[in-house]
N, CA, C and O of each residue as an XYZ file, in Angstrom:
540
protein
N     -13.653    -30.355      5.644
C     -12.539    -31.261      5.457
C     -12.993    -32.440      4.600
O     -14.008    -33.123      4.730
N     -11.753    -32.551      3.449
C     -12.309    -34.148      2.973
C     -12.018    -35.081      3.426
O     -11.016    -35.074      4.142
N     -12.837    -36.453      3.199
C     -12.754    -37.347      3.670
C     -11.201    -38.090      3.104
O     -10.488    -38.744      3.865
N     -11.000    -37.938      2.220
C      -9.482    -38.543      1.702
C      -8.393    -38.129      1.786
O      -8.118    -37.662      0.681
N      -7.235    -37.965      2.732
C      -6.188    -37.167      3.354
C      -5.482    -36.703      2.079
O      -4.967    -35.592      2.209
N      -5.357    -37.163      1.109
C      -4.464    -37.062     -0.427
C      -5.206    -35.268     -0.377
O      -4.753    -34.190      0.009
N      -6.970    -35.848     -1.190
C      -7.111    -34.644     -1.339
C      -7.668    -33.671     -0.190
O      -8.409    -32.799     -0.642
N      -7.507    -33.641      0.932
C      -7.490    -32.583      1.780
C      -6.031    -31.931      2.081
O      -5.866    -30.768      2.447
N      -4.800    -33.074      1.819
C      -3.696    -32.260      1.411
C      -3.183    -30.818      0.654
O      -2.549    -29.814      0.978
N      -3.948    -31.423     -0.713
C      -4.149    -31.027     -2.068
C      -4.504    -29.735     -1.596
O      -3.742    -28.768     -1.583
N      -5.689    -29.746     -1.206
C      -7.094    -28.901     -1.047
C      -5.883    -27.107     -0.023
O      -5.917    -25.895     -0.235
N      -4.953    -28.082      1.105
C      -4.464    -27.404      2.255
C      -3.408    -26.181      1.103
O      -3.267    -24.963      0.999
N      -2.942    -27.260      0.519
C      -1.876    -26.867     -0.643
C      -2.536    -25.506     -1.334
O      -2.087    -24.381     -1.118
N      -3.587    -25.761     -2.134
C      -3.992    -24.646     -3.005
C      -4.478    -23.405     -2.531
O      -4.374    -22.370     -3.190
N      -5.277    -23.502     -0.836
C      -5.794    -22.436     -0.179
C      -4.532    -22.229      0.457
O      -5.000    -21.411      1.250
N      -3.559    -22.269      0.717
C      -2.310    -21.723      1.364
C      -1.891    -20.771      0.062
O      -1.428    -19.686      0.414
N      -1.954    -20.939     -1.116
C      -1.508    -20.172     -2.503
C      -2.976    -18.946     -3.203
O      -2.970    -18.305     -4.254
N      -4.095    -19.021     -2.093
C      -4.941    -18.316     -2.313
C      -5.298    -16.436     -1.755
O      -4.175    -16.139     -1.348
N      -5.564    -16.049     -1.692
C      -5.387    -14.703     -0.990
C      -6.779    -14.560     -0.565
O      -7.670    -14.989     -1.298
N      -7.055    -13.984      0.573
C      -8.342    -13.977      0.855
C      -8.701    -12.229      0.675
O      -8.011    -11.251      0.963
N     -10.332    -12.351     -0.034
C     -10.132    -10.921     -0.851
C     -10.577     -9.938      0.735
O     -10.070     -8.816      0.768
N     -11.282    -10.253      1.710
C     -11.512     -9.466      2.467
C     -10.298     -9.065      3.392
O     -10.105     -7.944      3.864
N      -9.488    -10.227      3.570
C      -8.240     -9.790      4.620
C      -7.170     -9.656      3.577
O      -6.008     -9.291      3.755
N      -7.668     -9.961      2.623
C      -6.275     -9.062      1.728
C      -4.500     -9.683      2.286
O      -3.774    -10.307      1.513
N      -4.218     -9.439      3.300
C      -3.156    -10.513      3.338
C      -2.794    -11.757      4.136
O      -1.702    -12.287      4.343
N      -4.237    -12.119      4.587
C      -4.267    -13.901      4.522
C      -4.122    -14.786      3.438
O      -3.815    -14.320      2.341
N      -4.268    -15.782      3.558
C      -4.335    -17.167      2.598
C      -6.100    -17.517      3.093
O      -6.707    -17.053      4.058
N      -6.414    -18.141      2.415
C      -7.604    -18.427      2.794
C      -7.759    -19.384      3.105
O      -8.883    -19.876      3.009
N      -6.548    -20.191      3.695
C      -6.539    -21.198      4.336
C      -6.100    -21.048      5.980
O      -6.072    -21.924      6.845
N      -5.727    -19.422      6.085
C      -5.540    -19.053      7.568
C      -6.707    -17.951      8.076
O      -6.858    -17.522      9.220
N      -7.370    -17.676      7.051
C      -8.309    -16.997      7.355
C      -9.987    -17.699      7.850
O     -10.586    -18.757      7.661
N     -10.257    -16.360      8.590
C     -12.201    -17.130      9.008
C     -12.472    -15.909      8.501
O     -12.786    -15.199      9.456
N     -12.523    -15.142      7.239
C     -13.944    -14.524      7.026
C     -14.396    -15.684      6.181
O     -13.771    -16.668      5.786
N     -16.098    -15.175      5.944
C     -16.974    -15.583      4.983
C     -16.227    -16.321      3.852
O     -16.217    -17.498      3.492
N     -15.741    -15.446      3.514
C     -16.081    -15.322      1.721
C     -14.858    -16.584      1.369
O     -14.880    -17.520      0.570
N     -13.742    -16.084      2.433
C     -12.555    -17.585      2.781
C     -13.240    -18.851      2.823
O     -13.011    -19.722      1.984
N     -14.010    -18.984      3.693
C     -14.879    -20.367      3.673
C     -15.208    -20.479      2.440
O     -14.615    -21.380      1.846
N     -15.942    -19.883      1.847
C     -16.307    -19.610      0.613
C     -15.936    -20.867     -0.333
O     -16.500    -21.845     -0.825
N     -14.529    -20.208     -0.294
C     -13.632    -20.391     -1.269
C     -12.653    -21.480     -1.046
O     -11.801    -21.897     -1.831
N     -13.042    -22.041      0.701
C     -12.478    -23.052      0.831
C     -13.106    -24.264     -0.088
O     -12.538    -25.099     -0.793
N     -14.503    -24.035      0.194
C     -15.341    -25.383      0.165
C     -15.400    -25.310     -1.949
O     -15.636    -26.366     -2.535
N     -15.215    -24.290     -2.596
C     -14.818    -24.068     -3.651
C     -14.287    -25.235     -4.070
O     -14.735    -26.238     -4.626
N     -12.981    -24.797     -3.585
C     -11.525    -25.308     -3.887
C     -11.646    -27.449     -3.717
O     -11.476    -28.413     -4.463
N     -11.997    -27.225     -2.406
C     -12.436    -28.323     -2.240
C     -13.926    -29.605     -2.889
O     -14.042    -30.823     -2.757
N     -14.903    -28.457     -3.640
C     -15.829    -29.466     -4.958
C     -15.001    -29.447     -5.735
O     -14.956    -30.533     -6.314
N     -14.113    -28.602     -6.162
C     -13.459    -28.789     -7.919
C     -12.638    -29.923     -7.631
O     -12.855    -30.894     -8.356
N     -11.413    -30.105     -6.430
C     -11.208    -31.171     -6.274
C     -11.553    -32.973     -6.367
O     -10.931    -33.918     -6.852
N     -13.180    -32.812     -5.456
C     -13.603    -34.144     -5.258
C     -14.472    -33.969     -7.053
O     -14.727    -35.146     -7.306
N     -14.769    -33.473     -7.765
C     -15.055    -33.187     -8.973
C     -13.976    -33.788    -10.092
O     -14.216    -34.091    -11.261
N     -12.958    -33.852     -9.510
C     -11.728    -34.540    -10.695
C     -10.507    -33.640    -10.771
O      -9.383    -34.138    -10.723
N     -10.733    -32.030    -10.915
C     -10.037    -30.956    -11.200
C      -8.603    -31.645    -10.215
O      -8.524    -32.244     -9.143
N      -7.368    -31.061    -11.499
C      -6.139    -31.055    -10.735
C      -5.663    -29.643     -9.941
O      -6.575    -28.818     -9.983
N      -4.747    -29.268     -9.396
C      -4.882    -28.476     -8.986
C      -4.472    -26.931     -9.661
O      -4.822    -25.870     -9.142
N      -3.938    -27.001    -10.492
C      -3.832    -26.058    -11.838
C      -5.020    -25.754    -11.869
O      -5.358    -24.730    -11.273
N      -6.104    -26.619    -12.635
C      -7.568    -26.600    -12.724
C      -8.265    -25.624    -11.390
O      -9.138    -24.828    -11.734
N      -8.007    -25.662    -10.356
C      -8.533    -25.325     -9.438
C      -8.230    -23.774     -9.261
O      -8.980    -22.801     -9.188
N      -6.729    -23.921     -9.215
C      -6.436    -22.427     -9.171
C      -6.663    -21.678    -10.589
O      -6.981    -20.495    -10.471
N      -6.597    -21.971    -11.370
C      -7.136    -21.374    -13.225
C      -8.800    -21.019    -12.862
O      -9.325    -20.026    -13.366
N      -9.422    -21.765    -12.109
C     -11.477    -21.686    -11.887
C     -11.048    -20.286    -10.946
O     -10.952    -19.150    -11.412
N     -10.854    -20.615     -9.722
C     -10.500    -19.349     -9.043
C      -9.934    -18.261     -9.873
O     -10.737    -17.342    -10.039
N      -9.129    -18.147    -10.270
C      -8.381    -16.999    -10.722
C      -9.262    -16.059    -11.974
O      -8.955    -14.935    -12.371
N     -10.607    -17.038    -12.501
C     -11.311    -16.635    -13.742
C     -11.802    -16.037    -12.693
O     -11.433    -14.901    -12.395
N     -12.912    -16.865    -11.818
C     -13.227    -15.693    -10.792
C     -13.353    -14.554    -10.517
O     -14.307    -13.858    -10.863
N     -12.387    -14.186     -9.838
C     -11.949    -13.465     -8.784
C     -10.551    -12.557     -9.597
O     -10.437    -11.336     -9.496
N      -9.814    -13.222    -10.193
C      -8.877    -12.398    -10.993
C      -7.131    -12.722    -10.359
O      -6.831    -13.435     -9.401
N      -6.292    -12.009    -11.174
C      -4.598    -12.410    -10.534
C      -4.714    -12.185     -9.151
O      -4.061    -12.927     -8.417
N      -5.666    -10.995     -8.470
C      -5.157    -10.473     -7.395
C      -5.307    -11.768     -6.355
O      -4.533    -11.957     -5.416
N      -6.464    -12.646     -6.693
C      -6.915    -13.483     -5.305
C      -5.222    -14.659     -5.038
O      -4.987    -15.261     -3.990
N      -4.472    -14.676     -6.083
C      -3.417    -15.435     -5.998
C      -2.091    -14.804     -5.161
O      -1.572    -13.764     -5.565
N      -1.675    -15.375     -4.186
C      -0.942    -14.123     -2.918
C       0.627    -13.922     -3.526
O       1.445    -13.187     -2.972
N       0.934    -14.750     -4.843
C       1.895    -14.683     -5.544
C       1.549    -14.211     -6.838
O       1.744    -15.121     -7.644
N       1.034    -12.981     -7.496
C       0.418    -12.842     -8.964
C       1.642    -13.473     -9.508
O       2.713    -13.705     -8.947
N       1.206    -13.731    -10.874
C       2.411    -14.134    -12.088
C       2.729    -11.923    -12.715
O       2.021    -10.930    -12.882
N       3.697    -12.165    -12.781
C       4.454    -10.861    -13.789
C       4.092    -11.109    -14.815
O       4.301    -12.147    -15.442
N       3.375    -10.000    -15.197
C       2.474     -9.463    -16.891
C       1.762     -8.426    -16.218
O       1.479     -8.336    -15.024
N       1.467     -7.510    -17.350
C       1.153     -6.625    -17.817
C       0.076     -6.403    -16.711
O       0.231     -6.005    -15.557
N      -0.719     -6.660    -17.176
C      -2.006     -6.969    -15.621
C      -1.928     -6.737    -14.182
O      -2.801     -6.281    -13.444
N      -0.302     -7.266    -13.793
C      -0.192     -7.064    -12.555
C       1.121     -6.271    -12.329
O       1.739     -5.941    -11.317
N       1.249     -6.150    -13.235
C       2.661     -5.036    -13.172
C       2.354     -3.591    -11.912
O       3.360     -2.904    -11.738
N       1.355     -3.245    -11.270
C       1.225     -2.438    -10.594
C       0.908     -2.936     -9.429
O       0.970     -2.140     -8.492
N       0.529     -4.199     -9.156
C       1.071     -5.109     -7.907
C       2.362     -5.411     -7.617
O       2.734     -5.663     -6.471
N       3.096     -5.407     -8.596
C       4.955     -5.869     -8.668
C       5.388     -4.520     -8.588
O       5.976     -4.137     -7.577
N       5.215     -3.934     -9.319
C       6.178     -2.413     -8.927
C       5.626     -0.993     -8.235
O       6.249      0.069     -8.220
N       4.524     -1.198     -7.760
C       3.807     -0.141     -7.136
C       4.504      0.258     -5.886
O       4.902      1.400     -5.660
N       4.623     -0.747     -5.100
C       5.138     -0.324     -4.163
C       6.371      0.023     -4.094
O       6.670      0.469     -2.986
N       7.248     -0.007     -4.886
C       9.186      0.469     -5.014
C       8.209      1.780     -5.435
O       7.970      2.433     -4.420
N       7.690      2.250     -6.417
C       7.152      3.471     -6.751
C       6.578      4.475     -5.470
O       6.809      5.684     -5.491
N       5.976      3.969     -4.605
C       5.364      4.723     -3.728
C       7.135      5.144     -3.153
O       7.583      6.288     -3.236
N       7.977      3.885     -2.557
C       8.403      4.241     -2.045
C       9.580      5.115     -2.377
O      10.072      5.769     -1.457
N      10.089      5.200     -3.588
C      10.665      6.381     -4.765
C      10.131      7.190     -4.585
O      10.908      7.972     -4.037
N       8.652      7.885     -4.724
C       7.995      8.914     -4.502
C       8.516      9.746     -3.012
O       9.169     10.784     -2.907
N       7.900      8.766     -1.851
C       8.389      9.259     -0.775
C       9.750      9.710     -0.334
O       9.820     10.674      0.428
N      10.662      9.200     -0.677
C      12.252      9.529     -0.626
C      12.418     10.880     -1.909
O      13.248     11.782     -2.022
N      11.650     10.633     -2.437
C      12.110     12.254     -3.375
C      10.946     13.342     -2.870
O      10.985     14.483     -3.331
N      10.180     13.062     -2.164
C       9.345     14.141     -1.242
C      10.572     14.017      0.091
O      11.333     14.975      0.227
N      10.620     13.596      0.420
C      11.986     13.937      1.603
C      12.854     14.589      1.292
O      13.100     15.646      1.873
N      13.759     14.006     -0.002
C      15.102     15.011     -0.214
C      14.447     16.525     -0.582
O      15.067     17.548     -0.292
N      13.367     16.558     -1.131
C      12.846     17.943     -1.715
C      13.020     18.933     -0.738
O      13.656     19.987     -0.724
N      12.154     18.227      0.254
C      11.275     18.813      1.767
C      13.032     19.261      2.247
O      13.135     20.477      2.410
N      14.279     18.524      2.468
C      15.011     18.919      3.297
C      16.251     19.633      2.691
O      17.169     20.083      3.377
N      16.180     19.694      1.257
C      16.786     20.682      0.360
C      16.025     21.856      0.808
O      16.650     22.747      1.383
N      14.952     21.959      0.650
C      14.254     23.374      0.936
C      14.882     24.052      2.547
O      15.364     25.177      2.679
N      14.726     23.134      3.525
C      14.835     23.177      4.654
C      16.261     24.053      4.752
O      16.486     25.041      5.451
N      17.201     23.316      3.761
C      18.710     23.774      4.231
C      18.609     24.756      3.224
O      19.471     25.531      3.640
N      18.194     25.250      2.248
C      18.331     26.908      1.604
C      17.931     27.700      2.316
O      18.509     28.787      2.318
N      16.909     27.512      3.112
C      16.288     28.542      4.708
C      17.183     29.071      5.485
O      17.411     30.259      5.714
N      17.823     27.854      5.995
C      18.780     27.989      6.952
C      19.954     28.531      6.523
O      20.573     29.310      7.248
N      20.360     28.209      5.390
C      21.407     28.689      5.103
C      20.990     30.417      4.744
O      21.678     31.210      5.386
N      20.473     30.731      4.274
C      19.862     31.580      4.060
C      19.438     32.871      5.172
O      19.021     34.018      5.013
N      19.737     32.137      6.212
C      19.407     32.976      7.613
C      17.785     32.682      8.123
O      17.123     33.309      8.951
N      17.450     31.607      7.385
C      16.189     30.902      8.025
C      14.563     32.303      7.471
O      13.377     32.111      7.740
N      14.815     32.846      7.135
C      14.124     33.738      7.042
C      13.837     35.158      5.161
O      14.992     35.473      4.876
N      13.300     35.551      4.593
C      13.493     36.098      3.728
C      13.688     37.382      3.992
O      13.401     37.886      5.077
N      14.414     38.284      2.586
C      15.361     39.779      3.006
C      13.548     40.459      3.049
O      12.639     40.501      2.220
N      13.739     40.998      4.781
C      12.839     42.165      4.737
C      13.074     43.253      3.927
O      14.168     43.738      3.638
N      11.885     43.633      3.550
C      11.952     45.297      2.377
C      12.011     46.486      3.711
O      11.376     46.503      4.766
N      13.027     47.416      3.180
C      12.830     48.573      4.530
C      12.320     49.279      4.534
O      12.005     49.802      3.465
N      11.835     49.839      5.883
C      10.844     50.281      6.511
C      10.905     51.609      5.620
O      11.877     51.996      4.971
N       9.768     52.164      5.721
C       9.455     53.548      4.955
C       9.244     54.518      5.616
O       9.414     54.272      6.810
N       8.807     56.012      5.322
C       9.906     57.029      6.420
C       8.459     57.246      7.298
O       8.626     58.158      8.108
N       7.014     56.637      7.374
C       6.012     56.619      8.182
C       6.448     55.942      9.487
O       6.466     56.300     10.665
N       6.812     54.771      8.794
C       6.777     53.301      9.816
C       8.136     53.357     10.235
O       8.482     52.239     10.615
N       9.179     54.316     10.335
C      10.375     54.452     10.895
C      10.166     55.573     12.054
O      10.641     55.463     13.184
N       9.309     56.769     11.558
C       8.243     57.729     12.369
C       7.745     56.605     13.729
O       8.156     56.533     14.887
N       6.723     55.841     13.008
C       6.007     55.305     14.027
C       6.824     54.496     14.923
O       6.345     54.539     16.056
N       7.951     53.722     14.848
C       8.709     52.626     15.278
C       9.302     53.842     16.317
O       9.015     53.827     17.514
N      10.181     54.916     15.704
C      10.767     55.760     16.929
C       9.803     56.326     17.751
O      10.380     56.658     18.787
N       8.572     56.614     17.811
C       8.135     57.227     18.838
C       7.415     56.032     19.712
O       6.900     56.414     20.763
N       7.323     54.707     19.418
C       7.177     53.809     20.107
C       8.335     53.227     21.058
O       8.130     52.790     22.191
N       9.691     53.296     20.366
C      10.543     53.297     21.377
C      10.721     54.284     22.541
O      10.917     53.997     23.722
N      10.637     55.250     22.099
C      11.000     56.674     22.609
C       9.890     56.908     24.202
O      10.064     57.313     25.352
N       8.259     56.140     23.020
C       7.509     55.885     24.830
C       7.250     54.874     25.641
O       6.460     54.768     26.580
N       8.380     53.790     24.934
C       7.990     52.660     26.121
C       7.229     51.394     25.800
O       7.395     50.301     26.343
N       5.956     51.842     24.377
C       5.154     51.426     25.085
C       5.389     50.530     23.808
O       6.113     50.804     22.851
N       4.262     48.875     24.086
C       4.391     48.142     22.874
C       3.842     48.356     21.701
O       4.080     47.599     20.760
């Protein structure tokens, strides 16, 4: 913690807008791994150093990259953080309708495919299995 409430404000401000890379969806201002501390006490020299807080998050972000920011900016770069997930979930809904189109041609279908008929051995063998009973 700094000693000057302004910039430990500051400091609360920028690690609330940080992502912590091990818990992935903390802030690293709610997180206790390592590497969060880390990046607290980071955040907090560039501060008592002069840095505004642009400055602070621009040092981080050279870092560590768009991802450590829990809001990326839209570009090119992170375009698969912004639309990945509508994609997965497009994917999955067209593996469903597939899966239950298939399902209802079965059924409709009599659930089953046209057996080929029996041939004049296995019509042999089938009657004298009825004929003794046995399985």
């Amino acid at each position: 913690m700094l000693k000057d409430p302004l910039l430990e404000k500051r400091a609360r401000e920028i690690s609330k807008g940080l992502r912590c890379l091990v818990c992935q969806n903390q802030s690293i201002d709610d997180s206790d791994a390592d590497l969060a501390k880390d990046l607290r006490v980071i955040v907090r020299e560039r501060l008592k150093a002069g840095d505004s807080d642009g400055d602070v998050v621009e040092f981080v972000v050279a870092r560590y990259g768009d991802f450590v920011l829990l809001k990326p900016p839209f570009k090119g770069a992170t375009l698969v953080l912004w639309i990945g997930p509508a994609l997965i979930a497009l994917g999955g809904i067209a593996a469903m309708i597939a899966y239950l189109r298939r399902n209802r041609r079965s059924a409709a279908g009599g659930g089953a495919a046209k057996a080929a008929p029996l041939t004049a051995d296995e019509q042999r063998r089938l009657a004298k299995l009825m004929k003794d009973g046995a399985p």
